[in-house]
C-alpha positions, 0 to 999 in steps of 0.5 A: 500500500502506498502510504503519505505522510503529511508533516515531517517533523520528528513523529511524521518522519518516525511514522514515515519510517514505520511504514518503510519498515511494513513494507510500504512505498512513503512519500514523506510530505514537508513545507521544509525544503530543508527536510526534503532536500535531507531527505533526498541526499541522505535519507535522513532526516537532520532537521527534526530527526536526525540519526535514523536512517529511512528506508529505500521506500520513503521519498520526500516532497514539497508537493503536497497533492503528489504526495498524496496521488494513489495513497490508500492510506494518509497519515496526518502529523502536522500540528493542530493548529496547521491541520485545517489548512492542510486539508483544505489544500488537500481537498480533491487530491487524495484517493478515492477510498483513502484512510485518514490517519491522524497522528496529531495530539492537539485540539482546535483552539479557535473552535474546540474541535477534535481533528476528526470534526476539523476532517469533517469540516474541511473534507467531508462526512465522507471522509469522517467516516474513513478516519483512525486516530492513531495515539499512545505512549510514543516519543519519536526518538525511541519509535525511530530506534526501533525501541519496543513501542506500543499505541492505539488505533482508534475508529468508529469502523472496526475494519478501519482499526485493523486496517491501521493496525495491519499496515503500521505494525513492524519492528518493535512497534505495536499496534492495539485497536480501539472504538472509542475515538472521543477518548483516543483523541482528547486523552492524546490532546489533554495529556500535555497539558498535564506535562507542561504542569509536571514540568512546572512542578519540577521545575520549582524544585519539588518532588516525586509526591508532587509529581505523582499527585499532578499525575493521578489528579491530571488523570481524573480531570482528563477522564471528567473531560473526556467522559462529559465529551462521550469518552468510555472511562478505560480508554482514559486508563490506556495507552491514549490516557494513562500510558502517554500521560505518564510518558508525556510528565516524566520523560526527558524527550518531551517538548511540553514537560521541558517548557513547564520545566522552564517556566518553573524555573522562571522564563517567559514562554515566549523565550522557551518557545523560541529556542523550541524547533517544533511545536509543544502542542499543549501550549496552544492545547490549553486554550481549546481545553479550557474552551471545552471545559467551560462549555461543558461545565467541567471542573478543571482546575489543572487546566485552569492553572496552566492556562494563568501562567501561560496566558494570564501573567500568573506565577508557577508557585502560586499555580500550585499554591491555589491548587493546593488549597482548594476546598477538600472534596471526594477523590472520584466527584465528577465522574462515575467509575 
């Protein structure tokens, strides 16, 4: 199966470097001339993923509709808020019959909307009905290095999960299925805004309770999102959910918890993000949560502390001094198990 790649930062190219190793012809999307040209001389990618070389069948291009000519299957891995874009161009230009797989860990900031409404919105109801959201604990590094890695593959059609699942296993990198895409989507979109607090906390100087708090309390709160949205409870407890949570507040690779760690520290955001080669989605994730959670009429106090001191002026330390002295409560109101 001919598989396109739109986006080439580090996990696009990762999950260009997947499917080579499935078997599959990739023709590797990019706006980056830099990336392609890599690409084409060295088969490496050195802008976003350098020291991992692509297999014999991964191409790069600057043309994104010949890109995605004859693709049976599209995997989407730009960032959010780049994806209605993207698809608006990508319109008439993909395969009949084409799966869309999203990759993306993000939410709409100006609308609230899940990547596969934005689909929807820019392609068609059609073109909703053939999407698979593909998350889970995964940092592209360990992915491109062949590390034992395992994900999910959500959809509302089962055929289209196994499809995924089918076509993505390889080396190492394992592919589960699941037909909750509500909860695969916000569990991959809400967990970096639990790493950017996790860095926060950390980076003031507190310890591993601190952090295991944040954690398990992050949890809950994505779970009340989640369910409030029609999430199913254990998919927030899986790979989507559980799994990249931890990943996401613990691990070194990740962009979201080194900002918060920084802004713990006491720089500004905008000094972090400008020495940042890629997106941490949940910088601009934090709005479109928030959003929801209004909306909703959803308790998210994390997200509402995030959201202070990246857009409101508002002290790390005193983040978490207002939410260490909320009123006491049950440890489960605001969802049932």
């Amino acid at each position: 199966m001919l598989v396109a790649v739109v986006g080439a930062g580090g996990w696009g190219t990762a999950l260009a470097l997947v499917a080579g190793r499935a078997g599959h012809e990739v023709r590797l999307w990019s706006r980056n001339p830099a990336v392609v040209e890599s690409v084409g001389r060295r088969r490496v990618n050195e802008v976003y993923l350098a020291g991992h070389e692509l297999p014999e069948g991964v191409s790069a291009t600057g043309d994104l509709r010949g890109a995605l000519e004859g693709a049976g299957l599209v995997i989407l891995a730009a960032p959010s808020h780049a994806t209605r874009e993207l698809l608006e161009r990508m319109r008439g230009a993909t395969a009949p019959g084409a799966v869309f797989v999203s990759a993306t860990k993000g939410v709409e900031v100006e609308t609230g909307k899940r990547i596969s409404e934005v689909v929807g919105d820019a392609l068609g109801a059609e073109a909703a009905r053939r999407f698979v959201c593909l998350s889970g604990p995964s940092f592209a590094q360990e992915v491109a290095a062949g590390q034992p890695t395992a994900v999910v593959a959500a959809s509302a059609d089962e055929e289209l999960c196994r499809l995924a699942q089918a076509e993505l296993s390889a080396q190492n990198f394992r592919v589960y299925t699941n037909s909750d895409v509500v909860g695969t989507e916000l569990g991959g979109a809400s967990k970096n805004v639990m790493a950017l607090a996790a860095g926060m906390v950390t980076g003031l100087g507190l310890g591993t309770n601190s952090v295991a708090g944040l954690i398990t309390r992050g949890l809950a709160e994505m779970t009340r999102l989640a369910l409030a949205e029609g999430a199913r409870v254990e998919t927030l407890m899986g790979l989507a959910g559980l799994g990249d949570l931890v990943l996401t507040c613990t691990g070194g690779l990740s962009r979201n918890r080194r900002v918060g760690l920084e802004l713990g520290r006491g720089r500004a955001l905008e000094e972090v993000l400008a020495e940042m080669a890629e997106v941490a989605e949940g910088v601009r994730t934090t709005r479109a949560l928030k959003l929801l959670g209004e909306r909703r009429g959803v308790e998210m106090p994390i997200t509402r502390e995030v959201h202070a001191v990246l857009y409101e002026g508002k002290g790390a330390r005193e983040a978490v001094e207002t939410l260490m002295s909320r009123p006491p409560r049950g440890e489960f109101e605001g969802y049932r198990l």
